[in-house]
C-alpha positions in Angstrom: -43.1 8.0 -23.0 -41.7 10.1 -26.1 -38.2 10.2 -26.1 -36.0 13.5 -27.2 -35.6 13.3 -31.0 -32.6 15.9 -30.8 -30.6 13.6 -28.7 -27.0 13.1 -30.5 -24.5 9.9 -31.1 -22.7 9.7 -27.9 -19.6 10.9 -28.3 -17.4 8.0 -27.7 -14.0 9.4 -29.6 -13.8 11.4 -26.3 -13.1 8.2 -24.5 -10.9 6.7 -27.3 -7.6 7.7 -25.4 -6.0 4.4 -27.0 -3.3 5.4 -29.4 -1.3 3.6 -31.9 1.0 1.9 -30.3 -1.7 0.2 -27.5 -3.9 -1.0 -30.1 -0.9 -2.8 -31.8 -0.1 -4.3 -28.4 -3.6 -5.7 -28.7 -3.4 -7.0 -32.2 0.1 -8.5 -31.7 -1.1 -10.6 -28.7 -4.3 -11.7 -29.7 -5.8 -10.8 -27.0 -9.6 -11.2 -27.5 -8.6 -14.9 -29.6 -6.7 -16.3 -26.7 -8.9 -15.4 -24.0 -12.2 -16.8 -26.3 -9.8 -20.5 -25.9 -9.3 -20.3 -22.6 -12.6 -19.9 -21.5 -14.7 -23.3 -20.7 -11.2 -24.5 -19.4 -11.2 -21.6 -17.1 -14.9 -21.8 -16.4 -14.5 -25.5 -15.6 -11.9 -25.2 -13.3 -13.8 -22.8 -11.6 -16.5 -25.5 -10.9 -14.2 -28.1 -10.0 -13.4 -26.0 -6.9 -16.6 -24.7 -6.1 -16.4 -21.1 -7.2 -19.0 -21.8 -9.6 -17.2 -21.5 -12.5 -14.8 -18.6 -14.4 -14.8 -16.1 -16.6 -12.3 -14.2 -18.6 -12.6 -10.8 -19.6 -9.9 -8.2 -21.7 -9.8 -4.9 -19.4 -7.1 -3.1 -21.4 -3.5 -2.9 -22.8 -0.7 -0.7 -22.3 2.9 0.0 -22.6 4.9 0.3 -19.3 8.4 1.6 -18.7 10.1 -1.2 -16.4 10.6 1.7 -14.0 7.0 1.8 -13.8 6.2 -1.9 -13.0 5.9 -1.3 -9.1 3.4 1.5 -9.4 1.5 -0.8 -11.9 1.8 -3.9 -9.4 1.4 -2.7 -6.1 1.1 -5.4 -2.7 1.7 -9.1 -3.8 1.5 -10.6 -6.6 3.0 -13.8 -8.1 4.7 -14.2 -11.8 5.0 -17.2 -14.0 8.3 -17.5 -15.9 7.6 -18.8 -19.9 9.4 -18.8 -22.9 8.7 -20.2 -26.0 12.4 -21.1 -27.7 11.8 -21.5 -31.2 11.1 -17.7 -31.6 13.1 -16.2 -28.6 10.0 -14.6 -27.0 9.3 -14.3 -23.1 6.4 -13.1 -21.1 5.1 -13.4 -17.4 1.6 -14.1 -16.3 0.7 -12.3 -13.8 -2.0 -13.3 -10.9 -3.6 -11.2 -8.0 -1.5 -11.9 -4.6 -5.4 -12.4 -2.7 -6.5 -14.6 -5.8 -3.4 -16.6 -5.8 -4.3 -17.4 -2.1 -7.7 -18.2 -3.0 -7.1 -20.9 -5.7 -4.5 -22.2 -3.5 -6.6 -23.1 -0.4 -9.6 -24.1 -2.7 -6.6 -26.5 -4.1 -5.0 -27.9 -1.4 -8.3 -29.3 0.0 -8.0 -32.8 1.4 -8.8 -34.9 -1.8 -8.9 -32.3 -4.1 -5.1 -32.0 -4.8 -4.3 -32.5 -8.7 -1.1 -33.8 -9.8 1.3 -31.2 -9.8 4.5 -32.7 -10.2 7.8 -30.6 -10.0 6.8 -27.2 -11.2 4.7 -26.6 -8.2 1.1 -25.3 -8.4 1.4 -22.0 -10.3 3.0 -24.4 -13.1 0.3 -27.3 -12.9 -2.6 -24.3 -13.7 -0.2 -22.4 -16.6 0.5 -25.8 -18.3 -3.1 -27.0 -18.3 -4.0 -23.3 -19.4 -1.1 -23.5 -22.4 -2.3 -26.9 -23.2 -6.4 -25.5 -23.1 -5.1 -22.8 -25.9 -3.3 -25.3 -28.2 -1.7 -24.5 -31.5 1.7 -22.4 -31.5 0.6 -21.9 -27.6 1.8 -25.4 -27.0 5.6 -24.3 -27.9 5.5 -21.7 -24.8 7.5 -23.3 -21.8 6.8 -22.7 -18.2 10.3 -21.7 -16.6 9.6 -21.1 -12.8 8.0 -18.2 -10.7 9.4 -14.3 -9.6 7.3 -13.4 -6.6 8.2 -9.8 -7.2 8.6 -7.0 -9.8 12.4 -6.8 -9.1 12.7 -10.5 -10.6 11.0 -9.6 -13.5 13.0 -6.4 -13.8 16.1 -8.3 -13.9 14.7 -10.8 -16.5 13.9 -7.9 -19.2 17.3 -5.6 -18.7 17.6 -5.6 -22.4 14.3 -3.7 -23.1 13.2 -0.7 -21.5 9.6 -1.0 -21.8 6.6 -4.0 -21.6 3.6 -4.5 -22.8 1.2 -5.3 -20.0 -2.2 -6.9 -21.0 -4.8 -6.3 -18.0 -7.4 -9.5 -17.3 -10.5 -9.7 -15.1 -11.3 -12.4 -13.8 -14.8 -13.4 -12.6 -15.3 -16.5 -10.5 -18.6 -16.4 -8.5 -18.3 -14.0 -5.8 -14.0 -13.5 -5.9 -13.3 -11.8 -8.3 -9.4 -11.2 -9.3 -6.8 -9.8 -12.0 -4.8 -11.1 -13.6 -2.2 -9.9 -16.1 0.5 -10.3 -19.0 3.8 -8.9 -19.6 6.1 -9.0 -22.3 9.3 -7.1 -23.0 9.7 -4.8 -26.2 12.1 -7.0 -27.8 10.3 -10.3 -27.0 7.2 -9.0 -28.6 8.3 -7.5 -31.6 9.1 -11.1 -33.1 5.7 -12.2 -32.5 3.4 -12.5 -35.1 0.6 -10.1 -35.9 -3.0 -11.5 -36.6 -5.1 -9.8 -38.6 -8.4 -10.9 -36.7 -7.4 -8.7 -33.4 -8.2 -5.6 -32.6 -7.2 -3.2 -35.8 -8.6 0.1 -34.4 -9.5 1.7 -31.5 -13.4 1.1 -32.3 -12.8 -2.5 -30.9 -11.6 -1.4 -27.4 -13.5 -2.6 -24.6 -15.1 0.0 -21.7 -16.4 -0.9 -18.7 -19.8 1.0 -17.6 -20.7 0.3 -14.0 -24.6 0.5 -13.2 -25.2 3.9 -11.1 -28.2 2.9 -8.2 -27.9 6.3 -6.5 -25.2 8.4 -4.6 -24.8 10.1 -1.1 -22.6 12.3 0.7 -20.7 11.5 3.5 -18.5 12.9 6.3 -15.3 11.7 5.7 -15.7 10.2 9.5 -18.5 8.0 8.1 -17.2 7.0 5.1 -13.5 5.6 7.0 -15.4 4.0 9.9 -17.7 1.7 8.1 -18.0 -2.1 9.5 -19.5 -5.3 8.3 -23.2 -4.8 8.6 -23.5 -1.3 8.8 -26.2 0.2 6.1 -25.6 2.8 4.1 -28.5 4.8 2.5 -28.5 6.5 -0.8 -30.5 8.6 -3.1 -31.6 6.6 -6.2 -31.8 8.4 -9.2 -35.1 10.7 -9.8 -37.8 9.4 -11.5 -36.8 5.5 -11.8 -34.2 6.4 -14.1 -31.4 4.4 -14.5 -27.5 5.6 -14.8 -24.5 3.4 -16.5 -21.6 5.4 -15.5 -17.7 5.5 -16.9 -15.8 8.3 -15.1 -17.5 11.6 -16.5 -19.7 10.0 -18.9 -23.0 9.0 -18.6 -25.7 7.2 -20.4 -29.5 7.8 -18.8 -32.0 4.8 -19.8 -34.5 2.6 -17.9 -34.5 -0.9 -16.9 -36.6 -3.4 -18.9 -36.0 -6.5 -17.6 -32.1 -7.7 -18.0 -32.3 -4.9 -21.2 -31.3 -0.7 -20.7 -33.4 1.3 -23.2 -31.0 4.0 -23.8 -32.6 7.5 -24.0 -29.8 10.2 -23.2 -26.1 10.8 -22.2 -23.9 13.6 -20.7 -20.0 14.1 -20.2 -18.6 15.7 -17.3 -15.6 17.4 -17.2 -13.2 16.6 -14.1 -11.2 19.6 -11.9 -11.8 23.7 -12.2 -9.7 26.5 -13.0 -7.1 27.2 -10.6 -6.1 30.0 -12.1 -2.4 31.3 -11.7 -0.8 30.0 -8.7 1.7 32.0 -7.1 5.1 30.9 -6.7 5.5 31.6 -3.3 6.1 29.7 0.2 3.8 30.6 3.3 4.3 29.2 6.9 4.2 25.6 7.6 0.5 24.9 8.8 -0.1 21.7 11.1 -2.0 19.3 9.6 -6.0 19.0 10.6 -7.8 15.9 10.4 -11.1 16.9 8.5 -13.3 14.5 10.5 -16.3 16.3 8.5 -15.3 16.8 4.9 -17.9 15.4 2.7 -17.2 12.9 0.8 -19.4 11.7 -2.5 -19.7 8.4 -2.4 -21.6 6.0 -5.2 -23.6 2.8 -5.1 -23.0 0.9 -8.4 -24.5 -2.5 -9.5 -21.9 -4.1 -11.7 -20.6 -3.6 -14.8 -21.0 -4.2 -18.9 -18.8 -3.7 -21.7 -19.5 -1.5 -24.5 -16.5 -1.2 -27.0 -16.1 2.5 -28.5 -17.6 1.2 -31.9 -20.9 0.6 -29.6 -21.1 3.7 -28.2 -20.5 5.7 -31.3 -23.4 4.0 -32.8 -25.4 4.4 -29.6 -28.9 6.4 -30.8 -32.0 7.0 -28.3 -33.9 4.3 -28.0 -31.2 1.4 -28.5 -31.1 -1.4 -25.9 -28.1 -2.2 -24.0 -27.9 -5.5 -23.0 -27.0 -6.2 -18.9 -27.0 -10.1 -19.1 -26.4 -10.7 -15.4 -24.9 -7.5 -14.3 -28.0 -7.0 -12.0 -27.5 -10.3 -9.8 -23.8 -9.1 -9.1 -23.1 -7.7 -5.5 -23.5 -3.9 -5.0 -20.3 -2.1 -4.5 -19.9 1.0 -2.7 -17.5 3.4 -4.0 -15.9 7.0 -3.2 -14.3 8.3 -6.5 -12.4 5.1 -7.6 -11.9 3.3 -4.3 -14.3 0.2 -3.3 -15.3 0.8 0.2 -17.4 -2.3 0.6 -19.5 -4.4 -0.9 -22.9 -6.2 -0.2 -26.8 -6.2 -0.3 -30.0 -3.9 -1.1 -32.0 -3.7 1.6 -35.1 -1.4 2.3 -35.4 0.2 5.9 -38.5 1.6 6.4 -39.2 3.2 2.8 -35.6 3.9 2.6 -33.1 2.9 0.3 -29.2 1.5 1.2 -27.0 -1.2 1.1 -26.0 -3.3 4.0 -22.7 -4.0 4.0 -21.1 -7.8 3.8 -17.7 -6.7 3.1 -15.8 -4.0 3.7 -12.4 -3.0 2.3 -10.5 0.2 4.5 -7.2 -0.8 5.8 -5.7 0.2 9.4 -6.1 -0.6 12.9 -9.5 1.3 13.6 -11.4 -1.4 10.7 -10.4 -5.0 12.9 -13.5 -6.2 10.6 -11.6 -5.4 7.1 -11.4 -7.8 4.7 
């Protein structure tokens, strides 16, 4: 197959909407160090209670107004307390209300219980995870748990803003998040490292593995079930799609490899035009049983930092690893639908649904 010579570098500064001040969030907590230490304690841990080990993976870093830390944490979640005295800092870490839930029934299994002693559960796993980084991390002291944003609020009144370090966390088929916070103040004494992230080349972006889309009425797409199957157009001509909002990078499959060979952006919204400052008549609302609604089929997901894209050229290979063995999610816009299976139904393509994730009283079947 000849590939097109006139292809361009992908334009990744387009994505680069990291300014100054995130990537010095990044550098000043060491993100990508920390994280590199934590992981065979985190993978073992994982094995030990049979969710076939754990990863760690940096998502992204920003700065959040306290005022903004319920939007940011919506539904339950559960905050460690720690402090590290010599320097005056504090920070809470941050874990997933449902992933809290799972560790804690995979940990409370008859014989399985580890020696907690008085700080509870939450403080048995940040002490061994403190004690798994080592060096100045061994000065950090666990002080108790705020089970919601208001706590942490309260803790931080003398700085208006945070710095909130996103974490994904991969443990055989639960996946989680996690997260840390620390005020202004607190962070502003720690010390920067010169091996962290120094530009906005080294930020990480996730690109999720397009199988094929399908439009749905918006009927369909609220009142899936477990089990249901969902068919979808694959992509024309074999080709494959690794998809980041409105970009896209077009390749083929070779194996557990992505031969790159095009991209395209897409631009989001239309012109609206002027809009009228004036009020009509109230209108009674109309349930649009009927409304399509786009809806994706994606395959997992692989990090490319900005660097990587801007050096992308046709013909490089991305490397998938084991994005292709991970379930297949179905999406509309940004919101997971479901998850589950490929199946093939009489020369058709579509996924048969093991999970599904709508909310209500009409989806008893929810997870």
């Amino acid at each position: 197959m000849n590939l097109r010579a006139e292809v361009g570098p992908f334009p990744a500064h387009r994505l680069a909407r990291v300014g100054r001040a995130e990537v010095e969030l990044a550098r000043r907590l060491r993100l990508r160090a920390r994280l590199e230490a934590l992981a065979p304690a985190a993978f073992e841990l994982g094995r030990q209670i049979g969710l076939g080990g754990a990863a760690l993976a940096f998502a992204r870093v920003e700065g959040l107004a306290l005022e903004d830390l319920r939007r940011a944490f919506p539904g339950e979640w559960r905050f460690a307390v720690l402090n590290e005295p010599t320097s005056g800092r504090m920070g809470f870490l941050a874990l997933e209300g449902s992933f809290w839930s799972l560790l804690l029934s995979r940990l409370e299994a008859p014989g399985e219980e580890p020696e907690r002693g008085r700080d509870g559960l939450w403080g048995w796993l940040v002490c061994r995870g403190l004690a798994a980084l080592g060096g100045e991390a061994t000065a950090w002291r666990f002080c108790g748990v705020a089970t919601s944003v208001g706590q942490v609020g309260r803790l931080c009144q003398q700085s208006e803003r945070m710095a909130c370090a996103w974490i994904r966390i991969t443990a055989g088929f639960a996946p989680g998040r996690a997260a840390w916070l620390e005020p202004e103040a607190s962070l502003q004494r720690a010390p920067a490292d010169a091996r962290e992230v120094s530009a906005a080349s080294d930020i990480a972006i996730p690109f999720s593995l397009l199988l094929g889309q399908v439009e749905l009425e918006a009927a369909e797409a609220g009142g899936m079930r477990r089990g249901d199957v969902v068919f979808f157009q694959p992509e024309a001509g074999g080709r494959r799609v690794l998809a980041c909002g409105g970009a896209r990078l077009y390749g083929q499959i070779e194996g557990a490899n992505f031969r790159f060979s095009d991209w395209s952006l897409q631009s989001g919204g239309g012109n609206m035009g002027e809009v009228k400052n004036e009020e009509g008549r109230a209108l009674e609302p109309v349930l649009l049983e009927g409304l399509p609604v786009p809806v994706s089929v994606e395959a997992g997901t692989v990090q490319l930092t900005v660097g990587e894209l801007s050096g992308l050229r046709c013909g490089d290979v991305i490397v998938l690893g084991d994005l292709l063995l991970a379930p297949v999610s179905v999406r509309a816009g940004s919101r997971l639908l479901g998850r589950g299976e490929l199946v093939d139904v009489d020369g058709r393509r579509g996924v048969r649904l093991l999970e599904v994730f709508l909310a209500g009283a009409d989806h008893a079947d929810a997870v």
